[in-house]
RODO-2510 file (C-alpha; in nm, 4 decimals, decimal comma):
residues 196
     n   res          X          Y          Z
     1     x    -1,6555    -2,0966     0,1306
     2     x    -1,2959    -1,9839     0,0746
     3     x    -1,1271    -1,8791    -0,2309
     4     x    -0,7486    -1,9790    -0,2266
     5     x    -0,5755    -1,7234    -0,4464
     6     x    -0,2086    -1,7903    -0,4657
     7     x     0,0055    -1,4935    -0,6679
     8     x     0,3756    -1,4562    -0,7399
     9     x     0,5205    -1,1343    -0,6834
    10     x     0,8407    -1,0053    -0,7480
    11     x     0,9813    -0,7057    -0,5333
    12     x     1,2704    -0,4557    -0,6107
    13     x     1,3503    -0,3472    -0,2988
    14     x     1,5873    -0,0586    -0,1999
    15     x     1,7924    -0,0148     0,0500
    16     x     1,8935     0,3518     0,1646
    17     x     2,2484     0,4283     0,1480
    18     x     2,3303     0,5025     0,5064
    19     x     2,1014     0,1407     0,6280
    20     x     2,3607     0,0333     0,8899
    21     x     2,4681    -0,3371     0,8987
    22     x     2,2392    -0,4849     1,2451
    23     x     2,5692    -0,6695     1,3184
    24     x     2,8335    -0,4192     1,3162
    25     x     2,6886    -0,0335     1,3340
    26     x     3,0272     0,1383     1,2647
    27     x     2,9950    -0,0476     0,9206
    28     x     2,7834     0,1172     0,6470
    29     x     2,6060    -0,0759     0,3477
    30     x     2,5978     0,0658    -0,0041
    31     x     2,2809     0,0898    -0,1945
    32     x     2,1656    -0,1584    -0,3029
    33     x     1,8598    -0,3276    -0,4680
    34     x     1,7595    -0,6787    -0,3669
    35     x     1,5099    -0,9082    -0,5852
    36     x     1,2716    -1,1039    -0,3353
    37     x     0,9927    -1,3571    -0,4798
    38     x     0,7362    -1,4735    -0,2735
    39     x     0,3931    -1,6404    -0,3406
    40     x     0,0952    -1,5068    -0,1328
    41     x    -0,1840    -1,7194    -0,0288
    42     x    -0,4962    -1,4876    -0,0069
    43     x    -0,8212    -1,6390     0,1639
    44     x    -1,0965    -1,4653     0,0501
    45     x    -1,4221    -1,5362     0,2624
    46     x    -1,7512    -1,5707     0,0618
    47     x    -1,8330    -1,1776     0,0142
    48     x    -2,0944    -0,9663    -0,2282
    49     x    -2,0388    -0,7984    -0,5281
    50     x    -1,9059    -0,4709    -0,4388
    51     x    -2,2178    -0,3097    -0,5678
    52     x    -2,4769    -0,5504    -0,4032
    53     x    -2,3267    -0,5034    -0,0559
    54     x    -2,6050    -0,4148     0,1330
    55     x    -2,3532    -0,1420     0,3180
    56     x    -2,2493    -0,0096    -0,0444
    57     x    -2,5004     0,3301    -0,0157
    58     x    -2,2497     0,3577     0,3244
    59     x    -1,9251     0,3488     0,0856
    60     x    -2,0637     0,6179    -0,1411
    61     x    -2,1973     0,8232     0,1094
    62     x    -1,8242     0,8720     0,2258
    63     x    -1,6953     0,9517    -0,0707
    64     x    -1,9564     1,2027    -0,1105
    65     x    -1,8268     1,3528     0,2269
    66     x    -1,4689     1,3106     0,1282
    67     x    -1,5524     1,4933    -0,1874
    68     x    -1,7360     1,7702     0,0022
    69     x    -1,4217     1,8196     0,2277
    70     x    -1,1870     1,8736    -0,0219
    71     x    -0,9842     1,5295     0,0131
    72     x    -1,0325     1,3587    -0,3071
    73     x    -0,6450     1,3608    -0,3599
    74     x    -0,3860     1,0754    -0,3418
    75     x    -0,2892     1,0530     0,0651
    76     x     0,0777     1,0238    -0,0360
    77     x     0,0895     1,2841    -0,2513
    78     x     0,4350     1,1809    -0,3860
    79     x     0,5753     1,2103    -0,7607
    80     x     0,5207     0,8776    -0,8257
    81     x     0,0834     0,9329    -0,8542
    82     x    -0,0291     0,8223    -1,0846
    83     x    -0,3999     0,7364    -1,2384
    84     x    -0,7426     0,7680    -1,0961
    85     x    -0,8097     0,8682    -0,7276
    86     x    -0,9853     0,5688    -0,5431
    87     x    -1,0837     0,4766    -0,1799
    88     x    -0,9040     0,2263     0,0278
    89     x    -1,0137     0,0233     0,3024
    90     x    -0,7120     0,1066     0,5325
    91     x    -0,7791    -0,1328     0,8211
    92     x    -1,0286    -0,3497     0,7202
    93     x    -1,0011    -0,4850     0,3698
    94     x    -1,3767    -0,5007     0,2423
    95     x    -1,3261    -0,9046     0,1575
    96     x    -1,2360    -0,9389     0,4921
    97     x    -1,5265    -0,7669     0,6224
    98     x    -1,6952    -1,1168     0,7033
    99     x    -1,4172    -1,1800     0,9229
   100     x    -1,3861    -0,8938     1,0984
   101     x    -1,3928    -0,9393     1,4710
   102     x    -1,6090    -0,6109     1,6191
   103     x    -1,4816    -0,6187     1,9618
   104     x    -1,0940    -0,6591     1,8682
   105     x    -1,1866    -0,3174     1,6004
   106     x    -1,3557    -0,1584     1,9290
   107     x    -1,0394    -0,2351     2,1473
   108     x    -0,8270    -0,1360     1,9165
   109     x    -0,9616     0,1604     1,7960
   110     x    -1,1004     0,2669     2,1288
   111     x    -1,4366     0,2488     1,9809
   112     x    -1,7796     0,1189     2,1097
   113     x    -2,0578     0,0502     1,8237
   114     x    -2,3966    -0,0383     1,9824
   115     x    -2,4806    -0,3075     1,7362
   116     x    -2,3808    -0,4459     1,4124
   117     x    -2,5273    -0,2267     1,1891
   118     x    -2,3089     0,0979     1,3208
   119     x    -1,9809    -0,1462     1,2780
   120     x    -2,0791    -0,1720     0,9210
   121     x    -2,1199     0,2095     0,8763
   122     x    -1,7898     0,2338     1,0437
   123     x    -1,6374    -0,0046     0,7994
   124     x    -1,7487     0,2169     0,5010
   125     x    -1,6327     0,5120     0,6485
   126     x    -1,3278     0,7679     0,6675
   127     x    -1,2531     0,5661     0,9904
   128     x    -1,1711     0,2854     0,8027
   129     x    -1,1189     0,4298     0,4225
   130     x    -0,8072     0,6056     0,2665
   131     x    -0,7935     0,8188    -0,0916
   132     x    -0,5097     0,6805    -0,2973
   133     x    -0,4197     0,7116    -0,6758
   134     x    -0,4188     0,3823    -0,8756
   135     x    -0,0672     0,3564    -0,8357
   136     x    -0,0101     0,3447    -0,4940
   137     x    -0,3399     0,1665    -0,4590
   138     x    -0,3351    -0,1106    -0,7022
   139     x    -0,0235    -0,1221    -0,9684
   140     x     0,3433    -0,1559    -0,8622
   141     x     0,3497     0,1141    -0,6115
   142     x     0,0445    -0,0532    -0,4286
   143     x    -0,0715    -0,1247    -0,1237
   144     x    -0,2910    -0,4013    -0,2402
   145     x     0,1020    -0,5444    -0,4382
   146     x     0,3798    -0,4715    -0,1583
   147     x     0,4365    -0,5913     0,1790
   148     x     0,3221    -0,3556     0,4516
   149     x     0,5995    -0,2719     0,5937
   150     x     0,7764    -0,1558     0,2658
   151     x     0,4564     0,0368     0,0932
   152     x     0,4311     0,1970     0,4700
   153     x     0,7366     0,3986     0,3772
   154     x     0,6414     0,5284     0,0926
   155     x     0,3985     0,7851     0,3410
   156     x     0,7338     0,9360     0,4348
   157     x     0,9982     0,8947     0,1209
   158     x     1,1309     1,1920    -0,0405
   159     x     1,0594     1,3022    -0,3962
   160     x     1,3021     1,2177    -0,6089
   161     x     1,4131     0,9114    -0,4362
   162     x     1,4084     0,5764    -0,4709
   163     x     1,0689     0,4061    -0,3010
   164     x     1,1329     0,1282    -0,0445
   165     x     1,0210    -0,1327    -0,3263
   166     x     0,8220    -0,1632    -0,6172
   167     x     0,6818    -0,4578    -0,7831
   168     x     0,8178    -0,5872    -1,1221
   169     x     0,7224    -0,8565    -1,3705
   170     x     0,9165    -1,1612    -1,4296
   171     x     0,9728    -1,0282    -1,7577
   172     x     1,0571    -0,6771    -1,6716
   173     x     1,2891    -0,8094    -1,4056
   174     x     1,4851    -1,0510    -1,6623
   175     x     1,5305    -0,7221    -1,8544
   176     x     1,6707    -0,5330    -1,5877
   177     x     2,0533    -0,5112    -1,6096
   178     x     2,2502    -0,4547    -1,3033
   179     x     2,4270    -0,1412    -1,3997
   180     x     2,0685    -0,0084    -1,5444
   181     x     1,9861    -0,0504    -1,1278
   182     x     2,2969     0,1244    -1,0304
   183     x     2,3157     0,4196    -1,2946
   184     x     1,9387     0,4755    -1,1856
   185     x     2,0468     0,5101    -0,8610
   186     x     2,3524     0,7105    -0,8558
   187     x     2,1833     0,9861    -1,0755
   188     x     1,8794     1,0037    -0,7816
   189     x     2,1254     1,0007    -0,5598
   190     x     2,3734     1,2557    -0,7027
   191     x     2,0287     1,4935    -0,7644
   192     x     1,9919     1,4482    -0,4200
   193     x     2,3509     1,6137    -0,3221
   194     x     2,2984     1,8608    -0,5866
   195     x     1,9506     1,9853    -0,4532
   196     x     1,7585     1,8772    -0,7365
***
């Protein structure tokens, strides 16, 4: 069975102030913010409950370890944390478990498991799980809410600047006033030249 979730998203997306235009690199583009919506069709194979997952004790027994170690903390570490610390499946979403192809994780990975059961343990494990706050792992600074490609950045942004994107509502984003976008902007970016 699969579940057809479809979800509208709205993305603020900044761009720095030095991007250079792909057609003419002598030219430089000004900062600016552009609005993208996009729907998202997620298929969801039939899964368990999180917590009757037969590979669940797995889960918990790496957060234990995680714990232990000293690495229950946000993995971006940026000013924008925010909420609870939780655990991310980094490379293989646990809905998509079902579909997870074990030899193409083994190739990939450079991994060999010698049956199914130690592919599951890997799946529940730091291998394939990531600590994140609830904002960069669920609300508008989320993985699980921006494209790849533009929450990827956030590893590496500075504090005190803008993030690649951030998600919006439709409401929020009726609100927002151009000059609101460019007075927030010029003020990170003068604390920027300033040092702050």
């Amino acid at each position: 069975m699969v579940v057809r979730n479809l979800a509208k998203v709205n993305v603020r997306v900044q761009f720095p102030l030095f991007a250079p235009l792909m057609y003419n690199r002598t030219t430089m583009t000004d900062a600016h913010d552009q609005n993208m919506t996009f729907s998202i069709l997620a298929h969801i194979p039939e899964h368990d409950p999180r917590e009757k997952d037969p590979n669940y004790k797995y889960f918990i027994a790496a957060k234990k370890k995680i714990k232990a170690a000293g690495l229950w903390k946000c993995a971006i570490n940026d000013d924008l944390c925010g909420g609870q610390m939780e655990l991310h499946h980094t490379h293989i979403e646990f809905s998509q478990i079902p579909n997870a192809d074990k030899a193409k994780v083994e190739e990939y990975f450079g991994l060999h498991f010698t049956d199914n059961n130690e592919f599951q343990v890997w799946l529940e494990s730091p291998g394939n799980l990531e600590v994140l706050c609830t904002n960069h792992h669920r609300t508008h600074y989320g993985i699980h809410t921006l494209p790849h490609a533009l929450w990827e950045s956030l590893r590496f942004r500075k504090n005190g600047t803008l993030p690649a994107a951030e998600v919006i509502t439709k409401a929020d984003m009726k609100s927002l006033k151009t000059n609101d976008i460019i007075n927030t902007d010029n003020k990170i970016q003068g604390e920027i030249k300033n040092g702050n």
